[in-house]
C-alpha positions in Angstrom: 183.1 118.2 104.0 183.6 121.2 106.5 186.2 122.9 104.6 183.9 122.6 101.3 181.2 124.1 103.4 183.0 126.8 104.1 184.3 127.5 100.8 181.0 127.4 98.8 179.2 129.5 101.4 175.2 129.8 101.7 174.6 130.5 98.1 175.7 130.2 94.4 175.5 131.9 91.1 174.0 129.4 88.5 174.7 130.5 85.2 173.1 127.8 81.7 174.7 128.1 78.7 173.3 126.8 75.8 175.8 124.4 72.8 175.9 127.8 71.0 177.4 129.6 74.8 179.1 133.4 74.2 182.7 133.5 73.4 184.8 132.8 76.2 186.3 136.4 76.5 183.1 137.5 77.6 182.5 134.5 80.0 186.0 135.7 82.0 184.3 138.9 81.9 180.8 137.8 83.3 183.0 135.0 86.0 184.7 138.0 87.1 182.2 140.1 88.3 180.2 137.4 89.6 183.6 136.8 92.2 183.4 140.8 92.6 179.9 140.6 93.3 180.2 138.2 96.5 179.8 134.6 95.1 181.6 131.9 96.4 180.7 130.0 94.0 179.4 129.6 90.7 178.3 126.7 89.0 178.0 125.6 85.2 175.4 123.5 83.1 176.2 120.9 80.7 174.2 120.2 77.5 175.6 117.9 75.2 178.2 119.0 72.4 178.9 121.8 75.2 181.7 120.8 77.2 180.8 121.8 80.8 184.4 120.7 82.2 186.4 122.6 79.8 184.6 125.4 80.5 185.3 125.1 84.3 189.2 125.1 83.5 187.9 128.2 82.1 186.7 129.7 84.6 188.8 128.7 87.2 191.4 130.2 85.5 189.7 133.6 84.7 189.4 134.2 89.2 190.8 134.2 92.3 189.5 131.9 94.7 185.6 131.2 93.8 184.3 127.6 93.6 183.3 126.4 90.5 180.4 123.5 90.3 178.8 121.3 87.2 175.0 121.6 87.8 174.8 119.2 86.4 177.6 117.8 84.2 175.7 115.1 82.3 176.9 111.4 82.0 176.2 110.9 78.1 178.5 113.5 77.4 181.5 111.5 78.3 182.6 108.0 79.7 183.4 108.0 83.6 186.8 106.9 82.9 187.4 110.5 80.9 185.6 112.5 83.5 187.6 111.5 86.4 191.0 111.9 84.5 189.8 115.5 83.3 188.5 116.1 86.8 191.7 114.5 88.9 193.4 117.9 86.5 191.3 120.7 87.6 191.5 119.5 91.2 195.1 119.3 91.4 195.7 122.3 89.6 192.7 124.1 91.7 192.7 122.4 95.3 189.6 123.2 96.8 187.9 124.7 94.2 186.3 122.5 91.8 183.0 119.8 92.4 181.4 117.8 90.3 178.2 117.7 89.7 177.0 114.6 87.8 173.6 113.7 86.5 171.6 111.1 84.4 169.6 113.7 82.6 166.6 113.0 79.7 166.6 110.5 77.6 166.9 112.2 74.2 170.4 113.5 75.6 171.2 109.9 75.5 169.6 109.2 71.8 172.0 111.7 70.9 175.1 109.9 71.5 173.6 107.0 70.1 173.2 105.4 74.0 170.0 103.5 75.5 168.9 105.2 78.2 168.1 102.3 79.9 167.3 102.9 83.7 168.3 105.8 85.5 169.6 104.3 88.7 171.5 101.5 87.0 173.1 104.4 84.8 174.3 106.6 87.7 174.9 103.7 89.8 177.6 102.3 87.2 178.9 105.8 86.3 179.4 106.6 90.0 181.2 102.7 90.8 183.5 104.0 88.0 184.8 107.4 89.5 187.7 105.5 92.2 190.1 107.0 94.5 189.0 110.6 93.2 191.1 113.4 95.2 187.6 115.7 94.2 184.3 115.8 95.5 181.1 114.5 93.5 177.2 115.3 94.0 174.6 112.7 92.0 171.5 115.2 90.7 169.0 113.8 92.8 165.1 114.3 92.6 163.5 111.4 93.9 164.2 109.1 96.8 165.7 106.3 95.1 168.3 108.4 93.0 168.9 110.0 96.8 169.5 106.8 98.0 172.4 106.1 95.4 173.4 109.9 96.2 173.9 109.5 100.0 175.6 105.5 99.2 177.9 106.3 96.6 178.5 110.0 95.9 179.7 112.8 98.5 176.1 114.6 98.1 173.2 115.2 96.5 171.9 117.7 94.5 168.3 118.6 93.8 166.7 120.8 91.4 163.4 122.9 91.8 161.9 121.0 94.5 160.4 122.7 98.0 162.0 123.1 101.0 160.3 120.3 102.5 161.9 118.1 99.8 165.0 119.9 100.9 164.2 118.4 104.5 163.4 114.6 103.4 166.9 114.7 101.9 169.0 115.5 105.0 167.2 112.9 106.7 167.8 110.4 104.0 171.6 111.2 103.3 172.3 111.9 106.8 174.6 115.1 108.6 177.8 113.9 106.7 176.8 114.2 103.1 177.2 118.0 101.1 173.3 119.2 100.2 173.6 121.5 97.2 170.2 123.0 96.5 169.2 124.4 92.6 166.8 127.6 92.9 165.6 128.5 89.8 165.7 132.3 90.2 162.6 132.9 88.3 161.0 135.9 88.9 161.5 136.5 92.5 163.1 139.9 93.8 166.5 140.2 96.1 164.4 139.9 99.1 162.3 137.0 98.2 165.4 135.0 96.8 167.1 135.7 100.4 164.3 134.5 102.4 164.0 131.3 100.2 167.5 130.6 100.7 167.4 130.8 104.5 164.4 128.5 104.3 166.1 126.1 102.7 169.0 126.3 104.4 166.9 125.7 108.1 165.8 122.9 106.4 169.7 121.2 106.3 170.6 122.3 102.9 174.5 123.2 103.2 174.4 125.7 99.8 171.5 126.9 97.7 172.4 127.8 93.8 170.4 130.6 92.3 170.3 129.3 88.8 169.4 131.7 85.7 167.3 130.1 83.0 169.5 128.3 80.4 168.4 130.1 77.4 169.0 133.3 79.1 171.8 135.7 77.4 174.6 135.6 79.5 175.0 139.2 79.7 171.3 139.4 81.0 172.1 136.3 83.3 175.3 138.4 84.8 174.0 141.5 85.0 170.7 139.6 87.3 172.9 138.0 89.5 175.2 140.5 90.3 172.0 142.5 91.5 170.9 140.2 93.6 174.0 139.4 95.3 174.3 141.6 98.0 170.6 140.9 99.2 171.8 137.5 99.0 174.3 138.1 101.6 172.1 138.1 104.7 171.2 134.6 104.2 174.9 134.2 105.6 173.9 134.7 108.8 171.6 131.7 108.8 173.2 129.0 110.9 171.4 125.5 109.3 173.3 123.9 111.7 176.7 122.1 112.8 177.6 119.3 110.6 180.8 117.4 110.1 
């Protein structure tokens, strides 16, 4: 998990796309500058009918060396069996650079595929049993203390959304030092400064990375052009040392 660490760095761009998304020319375009801006990483949503791993191959493709994340990739969208043979691709063909982000989601998402929703933790538990021998990293969406149980047991991290930092604290102690704690940080109307501060908070607090996510119905040009801004306020949260962890 070092190496990851190091890769993804303190904080990510979070960008939602909607079934509808912009045409892909102008998503290499957006990518681009993100990775010009400073990210590390940047990481993708998924809503169903809008594939979130084809658009990672996507962007992947479109930089250099950035990290690109599902936040979340969402289990009714496809079987485990087709995820891990799509994912097993991108991280041979991107070593390093590609994590997946998994997540049960609501349960209209699965009345659209015709799927019971059933219960949550049965539902990630059996998706997760079903992603073997992977060569790529995966973090379980997380936002309760059971689902971060099945997180820090059967995934390599766990990834919360919205919550406080002293969430952000409960789930270091619960996964322990070994598991990857990606943070989602709804960007909201906070300024550079603001945003910077709340990602060293959380960060003392034992997350490993903290995603600055853009609202999902935001126009990805507006989204961009937000992050990019922010970015090199962003920055000094690299000097926050949240600690040594294997």
């Amino acid at each position: 998990m070092s190496e990851l660490r190091a890769r993804l760095g303190p904080f990510g761009a979070g960008i939602g796309i909607s079934v509808s998304g912009p045409p892909t020319g102008e998503q290499v375009e957006g990518v681009r500058h993100l990775e010009a801006s400073g990210y590390r990483a940047i990481w993708t949503n998924e809503v169903v009918g809008a594939d979130a791993l084809v658009r990672s191959a996507l962007w992947l493709t479109a930089t250099e060396d950035i990290v690109v994340g599902t936040c979340i990739a969402n289990v009714w969208a496809r079987p485990a069996q087709t995820a891990h043979a799509a994912v097993t691709q991108l991280a041979q063909a991107f070593p390093g650079r590609f994590v997946l982000g998994v997540g049960v989601g609501w349960p209209q998402q699965a009345a659209s595929v015709g799927r019971d929703y059933g219960s949550p933790l049965t539902t990630a538990r059996e998706y997760l049993q079903q992603l073997t021998d992977r060569e790529y990293p995966v973090l379980l969406a997380a936002n309760g203390p059971r689902m971060t149980a099945v997180a820090g047991e059967m995934a390599d991290g766990s990834l919360p959304a919205g919550r406080p930092p002293e969430f952000t604290a409960r789930v270091r102690e619960q996964i322990g030092a070994d598991r990857l704690l990606v943070v989602y940080l709804p960007i909201g109307e906070s300024g550079p400064d603001e945003l910077a501060d709340a990602i060293s908070v959380h960060r003392a607090m034992g997350a490993d990375h903290v995603v600055v996510g853009t609202p999902y119905d935001a126009d990805f040009g507006t989204a961009v052009r937000r992050l990019a801004e922010v970015a090199p306020a962003l920055g000094r949260a690299d000097t926050h040392d949240s600690g040594t962890r294997t």
